[in-house]
MARLOKOL-543213 format. One record per residue: x, y, z of N, C-alpha, C in turn. Coordinates in steps of 0.05 Angstrom, whole numbers, padded with zeros to 5 digits, always signed. Example, Ala and Ser with C-alpha at 12.3 -4.5 7.8 and 13.67 -1.06 7.14 Angstrom:
+00264-00114+00156+00246-00090+00156+00264-00066+00156/+00257-00045+00142+00273-00021+00143+00258+00001+00157/
END
This chain:
+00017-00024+00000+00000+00000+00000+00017+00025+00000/+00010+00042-00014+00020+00072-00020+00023+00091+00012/+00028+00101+00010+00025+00124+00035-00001+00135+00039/-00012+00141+00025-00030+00159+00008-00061+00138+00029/-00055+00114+00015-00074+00087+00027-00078+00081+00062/-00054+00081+00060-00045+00078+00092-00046+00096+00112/-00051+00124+00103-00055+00146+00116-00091+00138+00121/-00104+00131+00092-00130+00129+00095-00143+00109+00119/-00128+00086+00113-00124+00058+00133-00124+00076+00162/-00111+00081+00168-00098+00087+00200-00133+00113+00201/-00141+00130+00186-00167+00142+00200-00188+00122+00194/-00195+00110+00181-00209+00092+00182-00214+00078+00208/-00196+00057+00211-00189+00046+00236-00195+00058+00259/-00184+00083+00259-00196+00107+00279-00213+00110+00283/-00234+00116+00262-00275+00119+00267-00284+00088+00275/-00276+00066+00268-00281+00046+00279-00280+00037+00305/-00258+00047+00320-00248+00040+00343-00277+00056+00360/-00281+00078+00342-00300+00094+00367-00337+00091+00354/-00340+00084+00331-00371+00072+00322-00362+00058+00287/-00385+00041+00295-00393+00025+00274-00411+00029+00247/-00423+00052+00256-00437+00067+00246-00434+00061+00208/-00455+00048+00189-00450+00052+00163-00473+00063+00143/-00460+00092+00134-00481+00102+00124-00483+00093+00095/-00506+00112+00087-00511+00097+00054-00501+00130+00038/-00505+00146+00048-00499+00178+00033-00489+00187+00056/-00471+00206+00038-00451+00229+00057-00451+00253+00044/-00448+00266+00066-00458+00306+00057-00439+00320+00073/-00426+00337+00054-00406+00360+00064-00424+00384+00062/-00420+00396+00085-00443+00424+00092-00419+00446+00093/-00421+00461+00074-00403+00489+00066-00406+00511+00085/-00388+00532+00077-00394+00550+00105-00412+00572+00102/-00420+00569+00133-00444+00575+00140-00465+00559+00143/-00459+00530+00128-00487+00515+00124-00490+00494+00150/-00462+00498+00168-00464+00474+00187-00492+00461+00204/-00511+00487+00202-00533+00483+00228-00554+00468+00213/-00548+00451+00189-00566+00430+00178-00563+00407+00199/-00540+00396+00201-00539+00376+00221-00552+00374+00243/-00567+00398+00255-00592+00391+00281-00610+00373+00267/-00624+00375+00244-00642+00359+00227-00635+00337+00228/-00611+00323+00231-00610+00293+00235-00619+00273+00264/-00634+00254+00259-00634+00241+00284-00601+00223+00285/-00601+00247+00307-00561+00236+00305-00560+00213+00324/-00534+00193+00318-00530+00178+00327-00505+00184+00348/-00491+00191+00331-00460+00199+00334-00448+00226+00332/-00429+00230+00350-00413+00262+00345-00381+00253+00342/-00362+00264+00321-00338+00244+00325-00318+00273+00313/-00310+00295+00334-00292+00321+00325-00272+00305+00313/-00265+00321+00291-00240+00311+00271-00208+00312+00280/-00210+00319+00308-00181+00318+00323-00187+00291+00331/-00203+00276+00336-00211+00250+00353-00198+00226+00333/-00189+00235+00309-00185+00217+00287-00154+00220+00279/-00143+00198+00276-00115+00202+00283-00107+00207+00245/-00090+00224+00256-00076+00241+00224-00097+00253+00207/-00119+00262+00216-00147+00270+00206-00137+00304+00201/-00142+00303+00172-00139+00344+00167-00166+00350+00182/-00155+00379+00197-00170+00395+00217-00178+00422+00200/-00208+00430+00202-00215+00452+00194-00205+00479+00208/-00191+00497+00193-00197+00524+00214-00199+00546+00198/-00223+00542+00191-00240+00562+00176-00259+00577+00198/-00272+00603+00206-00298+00612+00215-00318+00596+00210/-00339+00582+00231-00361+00574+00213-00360+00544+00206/-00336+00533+00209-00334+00508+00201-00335+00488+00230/-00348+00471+00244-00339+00460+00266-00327+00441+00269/-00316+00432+00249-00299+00406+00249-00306+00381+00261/-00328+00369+00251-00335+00342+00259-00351+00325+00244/-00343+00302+00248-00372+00281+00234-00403+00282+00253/-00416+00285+00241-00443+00279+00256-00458+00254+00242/-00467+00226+00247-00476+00202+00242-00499+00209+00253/-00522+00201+00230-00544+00198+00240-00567+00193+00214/-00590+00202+00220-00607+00191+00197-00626+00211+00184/-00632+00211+00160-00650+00235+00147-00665+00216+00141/-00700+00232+00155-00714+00199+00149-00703+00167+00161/-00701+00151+00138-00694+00129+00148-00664+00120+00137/-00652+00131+00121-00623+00136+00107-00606+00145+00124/-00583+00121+00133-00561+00137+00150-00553+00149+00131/-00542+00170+00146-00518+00191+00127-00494+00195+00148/-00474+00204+00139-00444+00217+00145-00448+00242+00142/-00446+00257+00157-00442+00290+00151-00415+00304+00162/-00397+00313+00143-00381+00335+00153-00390+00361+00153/-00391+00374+00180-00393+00394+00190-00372+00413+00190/-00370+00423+00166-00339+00434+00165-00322+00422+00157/-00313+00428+00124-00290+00413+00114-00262+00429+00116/-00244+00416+00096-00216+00427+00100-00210+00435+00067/-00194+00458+00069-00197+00468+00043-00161+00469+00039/-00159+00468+00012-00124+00473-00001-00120+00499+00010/-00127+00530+00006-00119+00543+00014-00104+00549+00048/-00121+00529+00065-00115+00527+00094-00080+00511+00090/-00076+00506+00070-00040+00495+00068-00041+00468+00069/-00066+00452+00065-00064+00427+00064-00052+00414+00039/-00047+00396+00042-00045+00379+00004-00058+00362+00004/-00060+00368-00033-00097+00366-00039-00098+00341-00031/-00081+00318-00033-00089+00287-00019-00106+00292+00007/-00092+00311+00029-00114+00307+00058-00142+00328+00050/-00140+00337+00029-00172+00354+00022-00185+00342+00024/-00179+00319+00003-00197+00297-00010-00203+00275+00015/-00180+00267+00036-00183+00242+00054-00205+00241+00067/-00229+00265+00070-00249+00262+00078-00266+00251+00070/-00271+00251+00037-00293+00234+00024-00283+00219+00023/-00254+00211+00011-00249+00181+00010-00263+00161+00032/-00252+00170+00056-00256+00169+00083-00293+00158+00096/-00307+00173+00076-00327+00176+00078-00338+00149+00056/-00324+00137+00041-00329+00120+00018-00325+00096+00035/-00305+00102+00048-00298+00066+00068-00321+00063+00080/-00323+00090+00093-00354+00076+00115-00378+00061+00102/-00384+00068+00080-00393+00061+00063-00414+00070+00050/-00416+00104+00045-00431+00115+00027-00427+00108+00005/-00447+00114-00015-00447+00098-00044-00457+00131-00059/-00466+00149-00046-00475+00170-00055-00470+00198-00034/-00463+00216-00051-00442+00243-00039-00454+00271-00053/-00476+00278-00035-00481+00305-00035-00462+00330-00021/-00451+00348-00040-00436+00368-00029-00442+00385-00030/-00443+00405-00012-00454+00438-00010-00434+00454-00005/-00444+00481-00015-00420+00500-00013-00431+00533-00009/-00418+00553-00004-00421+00581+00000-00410+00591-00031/-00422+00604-00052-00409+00607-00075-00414+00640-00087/-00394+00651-00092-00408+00674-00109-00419+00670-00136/-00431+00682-00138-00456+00680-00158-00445+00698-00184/-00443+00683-00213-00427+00704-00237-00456+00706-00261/-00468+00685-00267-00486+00689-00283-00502+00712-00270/-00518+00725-00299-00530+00744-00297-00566+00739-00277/-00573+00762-00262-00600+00746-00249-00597+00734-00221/-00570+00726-00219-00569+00719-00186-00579+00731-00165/-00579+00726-00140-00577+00739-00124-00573+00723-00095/-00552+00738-00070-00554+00725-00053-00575+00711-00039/-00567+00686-00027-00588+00675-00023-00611+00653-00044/-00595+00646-00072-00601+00631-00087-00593+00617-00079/-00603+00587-00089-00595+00563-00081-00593+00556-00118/-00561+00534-00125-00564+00522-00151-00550+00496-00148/-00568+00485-00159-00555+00455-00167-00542+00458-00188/-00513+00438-00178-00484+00441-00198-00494+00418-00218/-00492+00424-00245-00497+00416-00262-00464+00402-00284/-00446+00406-00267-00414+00408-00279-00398+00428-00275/-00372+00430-00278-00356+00439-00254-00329+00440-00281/-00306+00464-00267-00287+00471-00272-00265+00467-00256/-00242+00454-00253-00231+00444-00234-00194+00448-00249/-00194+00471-00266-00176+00468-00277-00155+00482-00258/-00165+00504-00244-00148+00522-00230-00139+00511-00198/-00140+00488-00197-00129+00475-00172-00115+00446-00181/-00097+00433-00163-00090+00415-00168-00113+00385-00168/-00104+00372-00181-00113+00346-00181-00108+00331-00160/-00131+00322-00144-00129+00308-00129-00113+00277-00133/-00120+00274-00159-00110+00244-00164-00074+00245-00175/-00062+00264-00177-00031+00266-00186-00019+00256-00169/-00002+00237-00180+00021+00216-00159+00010+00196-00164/+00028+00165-00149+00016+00147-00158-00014+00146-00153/-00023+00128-00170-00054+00119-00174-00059+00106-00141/-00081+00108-00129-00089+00090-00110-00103+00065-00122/-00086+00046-00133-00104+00022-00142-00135+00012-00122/-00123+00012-00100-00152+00004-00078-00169+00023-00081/-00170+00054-00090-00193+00073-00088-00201+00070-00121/-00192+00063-00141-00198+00076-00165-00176+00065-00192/-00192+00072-00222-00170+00071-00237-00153+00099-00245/-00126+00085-00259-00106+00118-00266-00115+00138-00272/-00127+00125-00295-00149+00150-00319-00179+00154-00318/-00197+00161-00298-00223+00153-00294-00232+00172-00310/-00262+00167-00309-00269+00187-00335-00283+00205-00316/-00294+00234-00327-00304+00250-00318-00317+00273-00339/-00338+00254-00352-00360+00266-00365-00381+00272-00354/-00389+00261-00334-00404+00255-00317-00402+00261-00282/-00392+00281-00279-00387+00283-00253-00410+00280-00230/-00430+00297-00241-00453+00303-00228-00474+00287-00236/-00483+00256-00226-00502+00246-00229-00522+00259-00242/-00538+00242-00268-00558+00254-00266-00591+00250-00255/-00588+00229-00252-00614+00210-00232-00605+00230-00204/-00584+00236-00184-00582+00252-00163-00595+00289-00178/-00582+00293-00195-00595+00324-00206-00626+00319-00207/-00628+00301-00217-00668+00295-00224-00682+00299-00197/-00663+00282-00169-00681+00282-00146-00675+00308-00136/-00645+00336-00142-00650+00347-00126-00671+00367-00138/-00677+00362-00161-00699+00384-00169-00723+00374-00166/-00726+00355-00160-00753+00341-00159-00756+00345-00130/-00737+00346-00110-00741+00360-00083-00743+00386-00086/-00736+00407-00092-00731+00430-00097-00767+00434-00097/-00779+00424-00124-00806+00438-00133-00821+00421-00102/-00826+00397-00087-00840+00383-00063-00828+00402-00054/-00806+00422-00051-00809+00443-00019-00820+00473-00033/-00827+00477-00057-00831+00500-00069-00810+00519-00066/-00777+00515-00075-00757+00525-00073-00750+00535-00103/-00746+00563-00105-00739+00565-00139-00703+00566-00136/-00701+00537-00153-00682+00517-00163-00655+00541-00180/-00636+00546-00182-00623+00551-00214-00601+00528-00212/-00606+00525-00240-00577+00502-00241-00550+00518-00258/-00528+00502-00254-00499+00521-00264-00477+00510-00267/-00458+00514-00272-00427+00507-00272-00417+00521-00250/-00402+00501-00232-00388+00516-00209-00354+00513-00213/-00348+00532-00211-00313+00527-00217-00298+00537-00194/-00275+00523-00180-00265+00522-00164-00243+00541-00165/-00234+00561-00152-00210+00572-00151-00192+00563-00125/-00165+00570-00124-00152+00560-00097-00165+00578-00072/-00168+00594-00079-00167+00622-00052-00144+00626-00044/-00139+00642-00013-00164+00647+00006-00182+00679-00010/-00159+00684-00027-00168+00714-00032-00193+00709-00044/-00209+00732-00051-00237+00731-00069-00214+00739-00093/-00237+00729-00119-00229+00728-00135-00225+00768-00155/-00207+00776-00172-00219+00805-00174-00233+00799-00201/-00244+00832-00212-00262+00831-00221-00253+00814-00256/-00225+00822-00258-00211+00810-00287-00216+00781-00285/-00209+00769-00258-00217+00735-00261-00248+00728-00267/-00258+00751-00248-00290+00733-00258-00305+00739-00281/-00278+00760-00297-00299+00763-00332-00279+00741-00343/-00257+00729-00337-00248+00699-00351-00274+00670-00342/-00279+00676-00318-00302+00649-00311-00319+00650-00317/-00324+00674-00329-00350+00680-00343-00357+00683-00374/-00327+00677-00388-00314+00667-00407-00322+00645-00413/-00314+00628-00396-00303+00598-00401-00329+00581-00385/-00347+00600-00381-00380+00581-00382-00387+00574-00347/-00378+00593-00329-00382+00587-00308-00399+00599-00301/-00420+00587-00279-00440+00607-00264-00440+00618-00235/-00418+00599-00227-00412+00602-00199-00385+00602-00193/-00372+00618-00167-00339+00609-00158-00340+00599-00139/-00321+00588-00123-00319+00577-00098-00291+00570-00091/-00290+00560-00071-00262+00555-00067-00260+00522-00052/-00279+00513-00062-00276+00483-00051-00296+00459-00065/-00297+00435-00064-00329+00422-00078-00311+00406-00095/-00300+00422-00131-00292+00412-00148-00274+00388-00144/-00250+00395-00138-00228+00369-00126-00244+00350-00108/-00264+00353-00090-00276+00333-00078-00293+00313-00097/-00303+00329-00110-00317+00309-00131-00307+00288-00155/-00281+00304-00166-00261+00290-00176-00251+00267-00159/-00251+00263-00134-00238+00239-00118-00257+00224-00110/-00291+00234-00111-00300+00214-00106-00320+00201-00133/-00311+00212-00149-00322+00194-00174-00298+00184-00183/-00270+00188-00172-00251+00165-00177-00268+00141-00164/-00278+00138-00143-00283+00114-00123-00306+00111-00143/-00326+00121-00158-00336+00115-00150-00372+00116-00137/-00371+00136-00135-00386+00150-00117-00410+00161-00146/-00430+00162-00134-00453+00182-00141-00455+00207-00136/-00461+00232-00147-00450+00259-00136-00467+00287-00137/-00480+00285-00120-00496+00314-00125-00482+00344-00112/-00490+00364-00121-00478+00382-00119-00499+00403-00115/-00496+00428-00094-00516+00449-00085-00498+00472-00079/-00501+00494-00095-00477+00517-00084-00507+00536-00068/-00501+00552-00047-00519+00569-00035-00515+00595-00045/-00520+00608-00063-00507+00637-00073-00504+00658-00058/-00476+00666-00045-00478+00681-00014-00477+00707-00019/-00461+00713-00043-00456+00740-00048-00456+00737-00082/-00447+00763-00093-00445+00764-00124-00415+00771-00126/-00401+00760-00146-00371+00758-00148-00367+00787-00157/-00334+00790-00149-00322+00810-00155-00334+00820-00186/-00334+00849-00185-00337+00867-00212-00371+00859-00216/-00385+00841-00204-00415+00848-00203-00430+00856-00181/-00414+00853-00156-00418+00852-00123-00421+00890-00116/-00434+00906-00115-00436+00937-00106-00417+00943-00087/-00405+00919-00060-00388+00928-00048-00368+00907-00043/-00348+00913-00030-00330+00900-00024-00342+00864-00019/-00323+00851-00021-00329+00817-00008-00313+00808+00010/-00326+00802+00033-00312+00792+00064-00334+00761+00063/-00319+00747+00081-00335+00726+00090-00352+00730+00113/-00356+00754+00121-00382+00757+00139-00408+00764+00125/-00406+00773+00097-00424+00776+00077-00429+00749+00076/-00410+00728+00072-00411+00700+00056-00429+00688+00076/-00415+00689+00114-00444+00672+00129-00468+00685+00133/-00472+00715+00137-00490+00726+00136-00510+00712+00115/-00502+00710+00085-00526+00700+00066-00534+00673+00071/-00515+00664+00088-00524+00627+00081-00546+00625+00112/-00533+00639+00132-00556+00641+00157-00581+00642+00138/-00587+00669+00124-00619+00675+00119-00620+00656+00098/-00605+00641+00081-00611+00612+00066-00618+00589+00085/-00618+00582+00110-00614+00564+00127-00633+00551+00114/-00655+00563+00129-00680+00544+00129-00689+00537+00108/-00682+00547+00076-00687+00535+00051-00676+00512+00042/-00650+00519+00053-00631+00497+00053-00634+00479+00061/-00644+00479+00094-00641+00451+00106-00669+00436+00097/-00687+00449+00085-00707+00430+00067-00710+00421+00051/-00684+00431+00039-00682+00420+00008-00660+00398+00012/-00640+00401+00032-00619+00384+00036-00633+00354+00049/-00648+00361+00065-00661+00346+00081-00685+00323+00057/-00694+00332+00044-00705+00322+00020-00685+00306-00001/-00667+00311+00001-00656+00304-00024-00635+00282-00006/-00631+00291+00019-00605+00257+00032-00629+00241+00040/-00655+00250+00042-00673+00220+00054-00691+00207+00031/-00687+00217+00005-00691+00204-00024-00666+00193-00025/-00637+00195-00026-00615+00185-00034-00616+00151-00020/-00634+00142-00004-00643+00114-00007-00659+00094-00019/-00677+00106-00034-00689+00105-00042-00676+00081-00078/
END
């Protein structure tokens, strides 16, 4: 086994030692979006220091932990706060969360995110299902050797974003009476916001949304594998369309007054993912 494997091995082992817990879907909740996880009948609380060689969030807003429990009747995995490349990680421990999250044994991976909004018509406080993704401006999660045990060398990625998962999250969307947009989300490294010259290039090259996290996660878990839905919360409007400055107290401020849209639409769409 690679390093890469054996790093995975040793947290694995780790969540075992402390629950057994095996879900069927796993959900990364973006920032701001952590306070979905009250909605679960939780089982489990397991802080990501508790996990040995586990990347630690220290973002605002992020609380760094697994929460185990059930939407409806569907266990799920939830990270409550992920870990992002900009925090100085390498992109291998970005990714070790979903991987991580694939051993337990989700088969399906809803990811959410805080995103500025580039298409024309937005506005904070949209919600859009990622419809395909730009992932050129960050590293590849998969460079270095191949993990034979997670995946093949060359996997394909036409397909990132399920489309049977896109069908249910719009088909939840209209059952909560939520107006839906769908988009291209493209990943930049951060931490900075992006200026206004970058987001007339993403807006170039067919993007509807930025972010600074999501893309490389999804790339590693459709190496495994994985089924993959995607929800950006639109917090603010990107540089050169935004009236004022962009801080990340704008970014949780919008996703708070998104909460409760959110957690019904999120909540809808992980307790169909058994189905």
């Amino acid at each position: 086994m690679g390093e890469v494997y054996e790093k995975l091995q040793r947290c694995y082992r780790s969540v075992r030692q402390k629950t057994g817990f095996c879900p069927q879907a796993a959900l990364v909740l973006g920032s701001g979006l952590g306070g979905f996880a009250s909605m679960l009948r939780t089982e489990a609380v397991m802080d990501y220091r508790e996990i040995e060689g586990f990347p630690v969030s220290t973002v605002a807003g992020h609380k760094g932990r697994f929460v185990f429990g059930y939407a409806g009747e569907v266990p799920v995995v939830c990270m409550q706060g992920r870990v992002h490349y900009y925090e100085g990680y390498a992109m291998q421990d970005v990714v070790l969360p979903i991987r991580l999250m694939k051993l337990m044994g989700a088969r399906r991976l809803l990811l959410t995110n805080a995103a500025g909004g580039i298409r024309d018509g937005m506005q904070p406080g949209d919600l859009m299902a990622i419809t395909g993704q730009i992932a050129s401006f960050v590293p590849s999660p998969l460079i270095g050797p191949n993990v034979e045990e997670l995946g093949e060398r060359f996997p394909d990625m036409s397909g990132i974003y399920d489309k049977g998962l896109l069908e249910l999250v719009c088909a939840a969307a209209k059952e909560c009476g939520i107006a839906l947009k769908k988009g291209v989300y493209l990943q930049m490294t951060g931490p900075q916001y992006e200026s206004p010259q970058e987001i007339a290039m993403c807006r170039i090259l067919g993007a509807d949304a930025v972010g600074m996290s999501t893309a490389c996660e999804a790339i590693a878990a459709r190496h495994m594998g994985m089924e993959v839905a995607g929800i950006s919360c639109i917090s603010n409007l990107a540089a050169g369309i935004s009236p004022v400055p962009l801080s990340h107290d704008e970014v949780k401020r919008a996703a708070d007054q998104a909460a409760e849209k959110f957690g019904r639409l999120v909540y809808r769409v992980i307790s169909g993912m058994g189905e």
